[in-house]
N, C-alpha and C positions, 0 to 999 in steps of 0.2 A: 658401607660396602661400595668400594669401587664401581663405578657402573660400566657395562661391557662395551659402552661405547667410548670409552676412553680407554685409550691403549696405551699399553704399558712399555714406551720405547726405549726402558732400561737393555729392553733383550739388543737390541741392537748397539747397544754400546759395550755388550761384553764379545761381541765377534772376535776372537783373538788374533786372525790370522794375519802375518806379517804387513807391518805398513812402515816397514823403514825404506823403501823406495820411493813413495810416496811422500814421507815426510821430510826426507831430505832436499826433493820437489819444492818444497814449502817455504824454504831458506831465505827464497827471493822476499823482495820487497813486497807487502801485501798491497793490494789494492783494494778500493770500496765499488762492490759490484751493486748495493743495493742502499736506497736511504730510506728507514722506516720510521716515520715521526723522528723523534728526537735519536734513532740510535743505528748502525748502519750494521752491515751485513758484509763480510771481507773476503775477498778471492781465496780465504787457507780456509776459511770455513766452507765453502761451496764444494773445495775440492776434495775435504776430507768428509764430509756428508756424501758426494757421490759413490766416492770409495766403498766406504757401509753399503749402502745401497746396493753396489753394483757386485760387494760379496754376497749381499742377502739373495738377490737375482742369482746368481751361479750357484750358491746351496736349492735354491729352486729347480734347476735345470732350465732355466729361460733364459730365452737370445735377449742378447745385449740391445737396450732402444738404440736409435739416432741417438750422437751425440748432443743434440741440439736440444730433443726432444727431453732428455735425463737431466739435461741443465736446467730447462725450465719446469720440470717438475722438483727438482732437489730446491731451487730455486724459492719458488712459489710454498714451498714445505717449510721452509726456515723463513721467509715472511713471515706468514699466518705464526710462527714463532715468538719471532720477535714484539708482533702485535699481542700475542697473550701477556707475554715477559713484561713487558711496558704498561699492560693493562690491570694486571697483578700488581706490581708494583704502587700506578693511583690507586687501588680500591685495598690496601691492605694487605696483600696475602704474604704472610710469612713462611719459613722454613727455617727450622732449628739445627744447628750442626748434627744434633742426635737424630733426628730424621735422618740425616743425610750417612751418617755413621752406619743406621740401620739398612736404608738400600743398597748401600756397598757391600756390608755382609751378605743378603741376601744377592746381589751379583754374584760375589765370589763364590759363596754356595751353589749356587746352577753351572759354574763352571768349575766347581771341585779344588779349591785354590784357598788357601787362607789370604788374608787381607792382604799379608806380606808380599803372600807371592803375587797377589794382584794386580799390585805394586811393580812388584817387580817384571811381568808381563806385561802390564803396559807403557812402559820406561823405555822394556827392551827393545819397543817398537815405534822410539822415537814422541811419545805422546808423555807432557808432563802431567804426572799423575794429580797436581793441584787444578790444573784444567779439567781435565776429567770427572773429578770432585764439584768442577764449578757445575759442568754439564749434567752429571744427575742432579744437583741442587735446580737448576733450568727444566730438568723434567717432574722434579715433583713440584714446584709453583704451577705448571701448567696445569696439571693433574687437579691440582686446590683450586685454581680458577674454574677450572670445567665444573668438578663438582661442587663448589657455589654454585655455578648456575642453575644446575639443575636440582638440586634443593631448593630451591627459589619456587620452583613449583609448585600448583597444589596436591594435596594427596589423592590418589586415585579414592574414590566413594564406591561403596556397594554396590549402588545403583548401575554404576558401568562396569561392574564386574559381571551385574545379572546380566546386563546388555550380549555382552561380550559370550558367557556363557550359553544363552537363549540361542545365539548365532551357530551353532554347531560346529563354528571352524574347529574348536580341540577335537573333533574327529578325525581331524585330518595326519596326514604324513609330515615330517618335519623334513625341511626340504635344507640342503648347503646352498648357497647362492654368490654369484658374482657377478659386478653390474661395469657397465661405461657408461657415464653419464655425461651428457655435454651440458653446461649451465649458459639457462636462457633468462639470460635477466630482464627485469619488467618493463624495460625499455625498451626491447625488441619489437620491431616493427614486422609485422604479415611476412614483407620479403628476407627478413634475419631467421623467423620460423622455417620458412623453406628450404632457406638454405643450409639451417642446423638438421630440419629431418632428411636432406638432400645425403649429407653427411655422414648422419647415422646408420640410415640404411646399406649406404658405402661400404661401412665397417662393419654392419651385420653381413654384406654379401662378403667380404671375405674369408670372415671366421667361417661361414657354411662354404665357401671355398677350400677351407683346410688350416687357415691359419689359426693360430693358439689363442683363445679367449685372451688368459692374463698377458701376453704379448703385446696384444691388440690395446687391452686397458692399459698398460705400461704407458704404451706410444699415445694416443688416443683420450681416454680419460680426463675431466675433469674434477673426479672427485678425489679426496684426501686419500681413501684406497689406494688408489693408482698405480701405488709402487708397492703395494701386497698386491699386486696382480689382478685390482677390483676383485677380490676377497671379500666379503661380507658375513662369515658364515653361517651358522646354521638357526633357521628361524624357521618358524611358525605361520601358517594363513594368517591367524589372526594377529601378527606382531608387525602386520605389514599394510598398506595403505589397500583398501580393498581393488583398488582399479590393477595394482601388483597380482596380488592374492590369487584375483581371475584368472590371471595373464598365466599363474604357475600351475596353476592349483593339477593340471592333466598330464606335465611336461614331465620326460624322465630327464636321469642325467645325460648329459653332451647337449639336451637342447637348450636352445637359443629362442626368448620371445621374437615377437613385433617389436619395432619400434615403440614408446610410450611417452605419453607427457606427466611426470609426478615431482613431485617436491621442490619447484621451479628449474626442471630439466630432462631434456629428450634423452632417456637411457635404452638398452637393452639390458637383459638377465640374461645371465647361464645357470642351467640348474647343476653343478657340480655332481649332485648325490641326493640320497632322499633315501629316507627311513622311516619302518610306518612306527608310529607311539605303543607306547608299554606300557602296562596296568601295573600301578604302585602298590604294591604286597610288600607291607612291611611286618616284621616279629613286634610284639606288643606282649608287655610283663602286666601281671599286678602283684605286689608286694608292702610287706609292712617291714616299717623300718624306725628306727630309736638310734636316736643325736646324743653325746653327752658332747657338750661344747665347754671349754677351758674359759674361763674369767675371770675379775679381779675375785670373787669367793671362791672360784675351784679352780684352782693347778692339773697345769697338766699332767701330773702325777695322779692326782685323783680324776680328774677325767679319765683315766687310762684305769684304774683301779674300778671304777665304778662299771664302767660297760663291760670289763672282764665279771663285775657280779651277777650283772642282769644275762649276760650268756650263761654263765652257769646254771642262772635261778632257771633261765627257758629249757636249754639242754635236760632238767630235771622236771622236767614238767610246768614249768610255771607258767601261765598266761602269758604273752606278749602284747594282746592289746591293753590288758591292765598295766604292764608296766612302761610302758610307751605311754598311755595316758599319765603315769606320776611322774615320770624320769624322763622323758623325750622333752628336749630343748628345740623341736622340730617342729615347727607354731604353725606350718603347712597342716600337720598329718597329726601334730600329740593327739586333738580332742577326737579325731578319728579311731582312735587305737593307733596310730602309727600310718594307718591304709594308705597307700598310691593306688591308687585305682587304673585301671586300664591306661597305657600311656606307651610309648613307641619307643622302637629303638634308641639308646644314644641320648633321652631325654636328659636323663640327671648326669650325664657326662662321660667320661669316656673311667673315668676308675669305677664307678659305679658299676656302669655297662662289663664290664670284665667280673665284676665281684658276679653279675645276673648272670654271664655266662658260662660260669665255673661251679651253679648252682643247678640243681634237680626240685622241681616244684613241692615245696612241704619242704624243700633243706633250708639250715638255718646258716647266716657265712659266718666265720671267726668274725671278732672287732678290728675295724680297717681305718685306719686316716685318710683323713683328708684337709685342708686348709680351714674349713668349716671346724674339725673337732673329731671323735671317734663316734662309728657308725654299728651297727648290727642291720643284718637285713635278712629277712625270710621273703624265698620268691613263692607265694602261692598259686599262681596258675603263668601258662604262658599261652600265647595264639598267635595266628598269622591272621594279619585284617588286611581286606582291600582301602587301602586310603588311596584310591584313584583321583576319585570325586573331589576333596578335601586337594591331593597337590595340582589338581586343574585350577580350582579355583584359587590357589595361591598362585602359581604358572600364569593365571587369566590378571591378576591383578600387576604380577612384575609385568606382564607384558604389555599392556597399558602404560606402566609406567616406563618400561624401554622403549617403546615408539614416541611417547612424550616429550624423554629425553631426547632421542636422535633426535627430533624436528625442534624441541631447544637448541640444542647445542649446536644445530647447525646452520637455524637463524642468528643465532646472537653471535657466533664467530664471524658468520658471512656479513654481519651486519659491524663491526671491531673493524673486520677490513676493508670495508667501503668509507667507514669513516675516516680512517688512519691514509697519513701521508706516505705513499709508497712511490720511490722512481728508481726506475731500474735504469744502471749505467751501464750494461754490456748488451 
């Protein structure tokens, strides 16, 4: 599973709206605005990245940054780029044309378009579509190097899951959040702190002035957010550094903390929204169930012959758990009588779950396929359980593991770009 902190900026390359003004723009001789290790960074790229951007901004309703201010955040965005691309590249990471075949489908699916016409939309606006191809292939290496990294981790233990539990922050409200962060690096001298919290306070007096949080993080910001508007969204007390946590834990939405020092940098929050948590009531079956599965001694003719018998024999009375123990191919459940015991919505799948829920407790269902073979199922009882408990402490362990991550991934990329040769020529 993809982790939340890595984002998925396919969506941004399916923006469709007109860019033949712009690419005609483009015509000119490129230039080299940026040199990244061994591979450089070109004026048509710069310009057609701000583009994006600056449509993503107007479907927001947000004022346009300083132009200076967008250049160097679009800028700085396809660095840290080119550093993964590069860095992907020494450490192995591949991408298969069929990968790449697959994320174009699923583009052209959120924008309602067969591949054709995909194709042909993005043609009609000047952009060749083998480049475009090149560009999602650019975004899922990145995506494979991030997640290496944070597979690299170790696994979250019990132990800090009790921890994390014992703390009583899952009673809390789950809060949206958006941050400006100004990055103070370890070199910073007393009089460089001052002058960062000098800064920052600046820019918290005028968001309580009136101006717009993501405005403000647009212009302002250092962190990779930026240009989602210092966006972060919706998290947890305890998925957050506790010295955060405090800072939120009383705040509604529109406000704005203090100043803060965390993650090697002077930020403020906004708390966008805030919502309090839901107790997890979910349906829960128990049921007995009999597999005939097709193999090299039975066809799927006789598979299909055989579980039409044992409905009949039930239908007329005949035991189920006895025949489930001789004939069930179901190595979970045969020595049981067939038995599923107590078990949640959705558990054995989504054909299954339809067979439960077209069923009445003591009903027996016709024989149904599945990739597995033909099935019979009787539902014996149904209930509503509180599994509160049980998705906290699942919830407690991802969340461990997504603060993990974010503070991986956002050492070891800041650490990619302090080693890499970067010099900017505009």
């Amino acid at each position: 599973m993809i982790h939340p902190a890595i984002r998925n900026t396919l969506i941004a390359l399916c923006l469709l709206a007109p860019l033949s003004a712009a690419a005609q723009s483009y015509q000119k001789l490129d230039e080299i605005v940026a040199i990244v290790d061994e591979g450089v960074i070109l004026r048509s790229e710069l310009e057609m990245t701000k583009e994006t951007v600056l449509r993503q901004i107007q479907q927001r309703g947000e004022r346009q940054p300083p132009e200076r201010v967008l250049e160097e955040q679009v800028l700085e965005r396809l660095v840290m780029n080119e550093v993964q691309l590069q860095r992907a590249e020494q450490t192995g990471v591949r991408v298969t044309d069929q990968e790449v075949d697959r994320s174009l489908d699923q583009v052209a699916q959120q924008n309602g378009l067969s591949i054709s016409q995909l194709r042909q939309a993005i043609e009609s606006d000047g952009i060749e579509f083998n480049e475009f191809r090149d560009d999602v292939r650019e975004q899922i290496i990145t995506q494979k190097l991030q997640q290496r990294i944070i597979e690299s981790m170790d696994p979250v233990t019990d132990t800090e899951v009790d921890i994390m539990m014992a703390s009583g922050l899952f009673e809390s409200d789950e809060y949206r959040l958006a941050q400006i962060a100004l990055q103070v690096p370890p070199s910073a001298t007393p009089a460089d702190l001052r002058e960062a919290e000098a800064r920052i306070r600046q820019i918290r007096q005028e968001i309580l002035d009136g101006r717009d949080f993501a405005e403000a993080a647009l212009e302002y910001s250092d962190s990779p957010d930026a240009l989602d508007g210092g966006d972060v969204g919706w998290r947890n007390l305890n998925a957050l550094p506790p010295q955060i946590g405090d800072r939120i834990r009383d705040l509604e939405p529109g406000d704005v903390t203090e100043p803060m020092l965390a993650s090697g940098a002077l930020m403020i929050l906004q708390v966008r929204d805030r919502r309090p948590r839901s107790d997890v009531i979910v349906d829960e079956y128990r049921a007995r169930h009999i597999l005939v599965r097709p193999s090299e001694l039975v066809s799927g003719d006789e598979a299909l012959r055989l579980i039409e018998s044992l409905h009949g024999q039930i239908e007329e009375g005949g035991d189920f758990d006895s025949l489930a123990r001789e004939f069930s191919d179901d190595q979970r459940s045969a020595n049981l009588g067939g038995l599923l015991d107590w078990f949640p919505e959705g558990a054995y799948g989504q054909t299954f779950q339809a067979v439960f829920d077209s069923l009445e407790p003591g009903e027996l269902s016709q024989p149904f396929q599945t990739d597995e073979g033909w099935h019979l199922l009787r539902l014996l009882d149904q209930r509503e359980s509180d599994r509160t408990a049980e998705a906290l402490r699942a919830e407690a362990r991802e969340m461990i593991r997504q603060q993990r991550a974010d503070d991986e991934l956002d050492r070891t990329l800041r650490q990619m770009r302090d080693e890499a040769y970067v010099e900017v020529l505009i």
